[in-house]
C-alpha positions in Angstrom: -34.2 -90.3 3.5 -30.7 -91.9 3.4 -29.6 -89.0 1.2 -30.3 -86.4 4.1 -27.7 -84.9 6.3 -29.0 -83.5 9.2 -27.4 -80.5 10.8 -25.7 -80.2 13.6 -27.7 -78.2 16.7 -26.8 -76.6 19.5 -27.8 -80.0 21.7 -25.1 -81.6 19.6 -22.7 -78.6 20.9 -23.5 -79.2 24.3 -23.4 -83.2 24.1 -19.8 -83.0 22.7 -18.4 -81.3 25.4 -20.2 -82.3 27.9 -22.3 -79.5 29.1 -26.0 -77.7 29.2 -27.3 -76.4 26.2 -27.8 -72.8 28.1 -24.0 -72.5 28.4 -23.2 -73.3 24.3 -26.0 -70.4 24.3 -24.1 -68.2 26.3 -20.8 -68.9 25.0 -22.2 -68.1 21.6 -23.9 -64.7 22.5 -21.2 -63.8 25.2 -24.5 -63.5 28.0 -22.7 -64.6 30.7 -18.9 -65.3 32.4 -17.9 -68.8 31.3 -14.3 -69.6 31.7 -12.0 -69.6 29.4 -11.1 -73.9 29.2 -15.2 -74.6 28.9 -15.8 -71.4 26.1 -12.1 -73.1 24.4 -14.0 -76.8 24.3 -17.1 -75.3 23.2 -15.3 -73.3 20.2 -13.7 -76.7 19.1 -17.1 -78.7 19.2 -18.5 -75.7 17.0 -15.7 -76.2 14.1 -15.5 -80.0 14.9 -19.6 -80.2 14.2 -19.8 -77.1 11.9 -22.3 -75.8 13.8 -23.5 -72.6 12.5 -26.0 -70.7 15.0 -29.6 -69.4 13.7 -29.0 -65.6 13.4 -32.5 -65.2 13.3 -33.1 -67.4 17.2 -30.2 -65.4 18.5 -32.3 -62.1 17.5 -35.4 -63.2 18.8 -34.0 -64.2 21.8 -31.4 -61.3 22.4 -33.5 -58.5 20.7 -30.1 -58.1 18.8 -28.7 -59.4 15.9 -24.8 -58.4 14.4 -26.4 -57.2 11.2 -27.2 -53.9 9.8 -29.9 -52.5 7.1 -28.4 -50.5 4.5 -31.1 -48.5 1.6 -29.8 -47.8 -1.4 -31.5 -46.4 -4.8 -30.1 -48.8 -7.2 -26.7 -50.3 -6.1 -25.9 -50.1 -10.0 -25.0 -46.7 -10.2 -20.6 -45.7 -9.9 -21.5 -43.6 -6.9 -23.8 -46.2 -4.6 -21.9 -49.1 -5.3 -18.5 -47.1 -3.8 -20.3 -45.9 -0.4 -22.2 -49.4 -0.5 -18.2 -50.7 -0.3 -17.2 -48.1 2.0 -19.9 -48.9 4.5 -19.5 -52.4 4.1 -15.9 -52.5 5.1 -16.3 -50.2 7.9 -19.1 -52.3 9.5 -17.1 -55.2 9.4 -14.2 -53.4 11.2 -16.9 -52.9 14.1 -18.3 -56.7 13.1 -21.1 -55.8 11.5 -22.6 -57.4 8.5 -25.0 -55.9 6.1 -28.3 -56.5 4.7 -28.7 -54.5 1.4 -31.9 -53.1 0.3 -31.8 -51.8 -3.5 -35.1 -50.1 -4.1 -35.1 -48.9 -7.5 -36.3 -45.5 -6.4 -39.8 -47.4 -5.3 -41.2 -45.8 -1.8 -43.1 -49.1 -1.6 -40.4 -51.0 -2.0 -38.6 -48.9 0.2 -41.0 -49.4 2.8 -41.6 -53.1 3.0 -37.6 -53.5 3.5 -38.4 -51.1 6.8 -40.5 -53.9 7.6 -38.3 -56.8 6.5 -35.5 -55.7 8.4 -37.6 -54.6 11.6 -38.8 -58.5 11.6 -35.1 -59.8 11.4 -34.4 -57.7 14.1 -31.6 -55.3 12.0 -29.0 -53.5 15.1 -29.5 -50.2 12.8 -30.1 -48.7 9.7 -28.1 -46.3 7.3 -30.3 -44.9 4.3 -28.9 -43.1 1.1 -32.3 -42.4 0.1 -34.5 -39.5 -0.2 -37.8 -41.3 -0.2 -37.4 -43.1 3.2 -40.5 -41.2 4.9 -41.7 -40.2 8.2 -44.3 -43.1 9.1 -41.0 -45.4 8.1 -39.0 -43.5 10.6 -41.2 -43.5 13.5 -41.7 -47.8 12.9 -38.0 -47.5 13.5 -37.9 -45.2 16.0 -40.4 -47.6 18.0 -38.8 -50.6 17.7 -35.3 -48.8 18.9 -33.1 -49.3 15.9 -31.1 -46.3 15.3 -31.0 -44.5 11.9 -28.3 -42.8 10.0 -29.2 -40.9 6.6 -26.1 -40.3 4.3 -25.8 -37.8 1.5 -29.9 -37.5 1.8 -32.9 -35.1 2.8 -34.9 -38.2 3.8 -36.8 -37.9 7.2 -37.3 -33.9 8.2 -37.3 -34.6 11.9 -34.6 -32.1 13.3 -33.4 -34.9 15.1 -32.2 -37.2 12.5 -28.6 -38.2 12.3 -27.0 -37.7 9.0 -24.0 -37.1 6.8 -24.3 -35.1 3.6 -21.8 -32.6 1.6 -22.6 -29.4 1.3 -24.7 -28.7 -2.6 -24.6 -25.3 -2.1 -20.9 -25.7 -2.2 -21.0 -28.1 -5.1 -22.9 -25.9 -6.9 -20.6 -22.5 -6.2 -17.5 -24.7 -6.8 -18.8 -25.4 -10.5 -20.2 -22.3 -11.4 -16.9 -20.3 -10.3 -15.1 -22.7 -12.3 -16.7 -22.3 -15.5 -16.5 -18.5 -14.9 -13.1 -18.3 -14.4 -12.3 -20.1 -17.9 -14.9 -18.1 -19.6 -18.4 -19.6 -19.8 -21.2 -17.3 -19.3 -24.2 -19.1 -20.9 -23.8 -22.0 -17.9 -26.2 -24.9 -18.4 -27.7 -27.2 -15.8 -28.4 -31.0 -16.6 -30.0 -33.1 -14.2 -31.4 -36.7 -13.8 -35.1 -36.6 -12.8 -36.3 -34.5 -9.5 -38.3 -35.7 -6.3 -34.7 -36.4 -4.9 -34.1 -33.5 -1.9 -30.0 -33.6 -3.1 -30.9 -33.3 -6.3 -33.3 -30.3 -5.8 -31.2 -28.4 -3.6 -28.8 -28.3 -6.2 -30.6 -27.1 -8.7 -31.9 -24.6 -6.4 -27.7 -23.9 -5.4 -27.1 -23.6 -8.8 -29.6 -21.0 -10.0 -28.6 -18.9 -6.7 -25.1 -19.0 -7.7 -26.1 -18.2 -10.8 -28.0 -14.9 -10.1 -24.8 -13.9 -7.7 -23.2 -13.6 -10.5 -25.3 -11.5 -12.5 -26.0 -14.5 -15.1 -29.7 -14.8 -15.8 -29.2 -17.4 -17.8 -29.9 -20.3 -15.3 -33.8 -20.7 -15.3 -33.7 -20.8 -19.2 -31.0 -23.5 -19.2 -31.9 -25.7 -16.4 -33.2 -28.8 -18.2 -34.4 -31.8 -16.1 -34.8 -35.3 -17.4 -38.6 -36.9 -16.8 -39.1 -39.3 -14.0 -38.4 -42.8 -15.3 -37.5 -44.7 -12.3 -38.3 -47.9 -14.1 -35.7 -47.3 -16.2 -33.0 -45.5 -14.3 -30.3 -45.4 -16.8 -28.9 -42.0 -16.3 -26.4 -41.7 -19.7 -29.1 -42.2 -21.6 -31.4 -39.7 -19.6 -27.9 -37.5 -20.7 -28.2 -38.7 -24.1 -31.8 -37.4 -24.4 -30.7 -34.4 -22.8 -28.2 -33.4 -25.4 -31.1 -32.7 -27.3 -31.8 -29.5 -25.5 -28.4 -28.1 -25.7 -28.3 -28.8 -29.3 -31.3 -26.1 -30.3 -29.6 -23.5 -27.7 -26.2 -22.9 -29.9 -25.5 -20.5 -27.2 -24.8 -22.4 -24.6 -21.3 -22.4 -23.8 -20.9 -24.7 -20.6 -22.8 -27.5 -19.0 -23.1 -28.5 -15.8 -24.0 -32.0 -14.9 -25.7 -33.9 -12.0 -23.5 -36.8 -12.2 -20.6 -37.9 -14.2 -22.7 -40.6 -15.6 -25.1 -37.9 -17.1 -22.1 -36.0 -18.6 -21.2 -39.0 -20.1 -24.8 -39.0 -22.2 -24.4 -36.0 -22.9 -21.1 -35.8 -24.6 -21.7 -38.5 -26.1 -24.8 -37.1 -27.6 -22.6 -33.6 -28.3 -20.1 -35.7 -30.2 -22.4 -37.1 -32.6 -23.2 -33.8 -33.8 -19.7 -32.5 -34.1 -19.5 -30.3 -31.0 -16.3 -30.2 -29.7 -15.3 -30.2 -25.8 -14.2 -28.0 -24.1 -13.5 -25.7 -27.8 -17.2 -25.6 -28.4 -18.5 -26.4 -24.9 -17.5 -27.1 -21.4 -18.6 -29.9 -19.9 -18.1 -31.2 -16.3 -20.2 -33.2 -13.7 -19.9 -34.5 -10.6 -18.9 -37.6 -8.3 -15.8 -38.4 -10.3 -16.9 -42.3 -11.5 -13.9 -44.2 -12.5 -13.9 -43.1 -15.6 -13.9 -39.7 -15.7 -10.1 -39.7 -16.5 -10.2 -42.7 -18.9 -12.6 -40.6 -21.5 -11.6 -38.1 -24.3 -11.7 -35.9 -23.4 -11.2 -36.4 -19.7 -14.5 -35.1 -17.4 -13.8 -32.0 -15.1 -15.7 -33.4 -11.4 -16.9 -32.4 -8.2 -15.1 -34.6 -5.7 -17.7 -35.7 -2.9 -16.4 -37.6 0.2 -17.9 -40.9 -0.3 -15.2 -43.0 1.9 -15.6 -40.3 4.5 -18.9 -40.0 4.7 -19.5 -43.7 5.0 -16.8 -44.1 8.1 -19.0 -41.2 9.2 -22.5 -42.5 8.8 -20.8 -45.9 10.7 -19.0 -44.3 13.5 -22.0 -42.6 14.5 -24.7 -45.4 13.9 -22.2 -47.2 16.2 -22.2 -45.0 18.6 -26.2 -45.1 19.0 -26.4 -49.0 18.8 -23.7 -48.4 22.1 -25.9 -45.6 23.5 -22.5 -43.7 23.3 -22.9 -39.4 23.5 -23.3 -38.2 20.2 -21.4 -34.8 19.7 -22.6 -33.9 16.4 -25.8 -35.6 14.8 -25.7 -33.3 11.6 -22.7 -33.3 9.9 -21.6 -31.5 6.6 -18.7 -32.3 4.7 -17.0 -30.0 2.0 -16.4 -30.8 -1.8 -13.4 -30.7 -4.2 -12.5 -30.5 -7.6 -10.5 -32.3 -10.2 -9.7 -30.4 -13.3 -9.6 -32.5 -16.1 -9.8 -31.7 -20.4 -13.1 -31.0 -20.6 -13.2 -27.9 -19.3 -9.6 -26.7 -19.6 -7.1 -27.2 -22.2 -4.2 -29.2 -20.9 -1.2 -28.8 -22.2 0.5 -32.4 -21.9 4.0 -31.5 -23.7 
């Protein structure tokens, strides 16, 4: 049809400045010494033309591509959506581009982006899930694309690489917290389980908890039911609340995230409980708006920026078949302070 405009191709390329289509190819993909006049005419016939080479024939044809797969739970959450950033950035420093996999906590999902991203021949793979499983790992593993797990359990193989933070820690850091201002009757809130970070800090938190001689932990550990369908976790906080409200007791809660603190003083406030003069609340992650609430959220600091340049360097580093010192590594926490679990005086 008259209307259509055909794309330029590589013969085009080659036509333009007078040479064989093999050299565009290898000017392209860097596959062999050209000199530097012919690769400088071949450049300008490429942004004369705007010719844009198949990513996908360059894979198939190098077993490489410049692309990397990265699994996320659901992208909409504070915390994914800053080490999906994070990653992002440092990939392209080491020109990289990514292909993001959101899987709504769905194993079969997860699994048939494996697949997707073995067929369009992915460099690597970083995973910040927990549901990524062993048959998943070895389709990798056999096809030769490197895996990085960040901030997850995921595949138990000893000789997974992987950056996480330390739970235990986060859950210590917390618990002496609250302590130290005066809580006793310490609450746990959590979004659903069947998440390996998620259960190992519960099971931090109740061992912190009995180190301290408060027994307290296995009757106030409340977990919100699987709903992946829906995974909204203020409102899993919101429906949460619930709980606390029947235990008057309770002096301090503990959250999973800062999202599901944010359900869950919401849920406080509609019944007139006052934080922190009725109850301490804090969470963890510190989302953006932890300090923009009233009052503002107490949070565990994880590394997110530094565990991304992490996860990169050292998925890197296998693409390159570069040494890797270190293929476990464990970064520590923080904390940030804030109104809801300490009276600040802002005279």
């Amino acid at each position: 049809m008259d209307g259509d405009i055909r794309q330029p191709t590589m013969k085009d390329v080659a036509k333009r400045v007078g040479v064989s289509q093999p050299t565009v190819s290898h000017v392209i993909n860097g596959t062999a010494p050209i000199s530097d006049s012919v690769k400088k005419k071949v450049m300008e016939a490429i942004e004369e033309l705007g010719y844009v080479p198949n990513a996908m024939a360059k894979g198939l044809k190098t077993r490489k591509s410049s692309i990397v797969g990265l699994i996320v739970p659901d992208i909409s959450l504070h915390y994914y959506s800053t080490l999906v950033k994070a990653v992002e950035r440092a990939l392209r420093v080491q020109g990289y581009m990514v292909f993001l996999c959101n899987t709504f906590y769905n194993a079969d999902l997860e699994r048939q982006y494996i697949e997707t991203l073995i067929q369009h021949n992915v460099i690597g793979v970083l995973s910040c899930s927990d549901l990524l499983d062993k048959k998943s790992d070895k389709l990798l593993e056999k096809h030769r694309i490197p895996l990085v797990l960040i901030d997850s359990g995921g595949v138990e193989a000893d000789s997974a690489m992987r950056v996480s933070v330390d739970n235990a820690a986060i859950a210590g850091m917390a618990v002496d917290h609250l302590y130290e201002v005066g809580a006793r009757n310490i609450c746990y809130v959590s979004e659903p389980m069947g998440i390996d970070v998620i259960e190992l800090r519960v099971q931090a938190f109740k061992q912190v908890m009995k180190e301290k001689g408060l027994e307290s932990a296995e009757r106030y550990c409340f977990i919100a039911p699987k709903q992946y369908d829906n995974y909204d976790k203020m409102q899993q906080g919101y429906n949460i609340g619930a709980n606390i409200l029947v235990n008057p007791e309770i002096d301090a809660v503990f959250a999973s995230s800062d999202e599901f603190a944010f359900g869950v003083l919401s849920r406080l406030k509609e019944y007139g409980v006052k934080i922190p003069d009725d109850i301490l609340l804090m969470g963890i992650d510190n989302d953006e708006l932890s300090s923009m609430i009233t009052p503002s959220l107490t949070s565990i600091v994880q590394p997110i920026k530094q565990m991304a340049k992490l996860g990169v360097k050292m998925l890197c580093a296998a693409i390159r078949d570069e040494e890797i010192e270190t293929k476990n590594i464990v970064l520590e926490p923080s904390i940030l302070i804030r109104e809801s679990t300490v009276k600040i005086d802002r005279r």
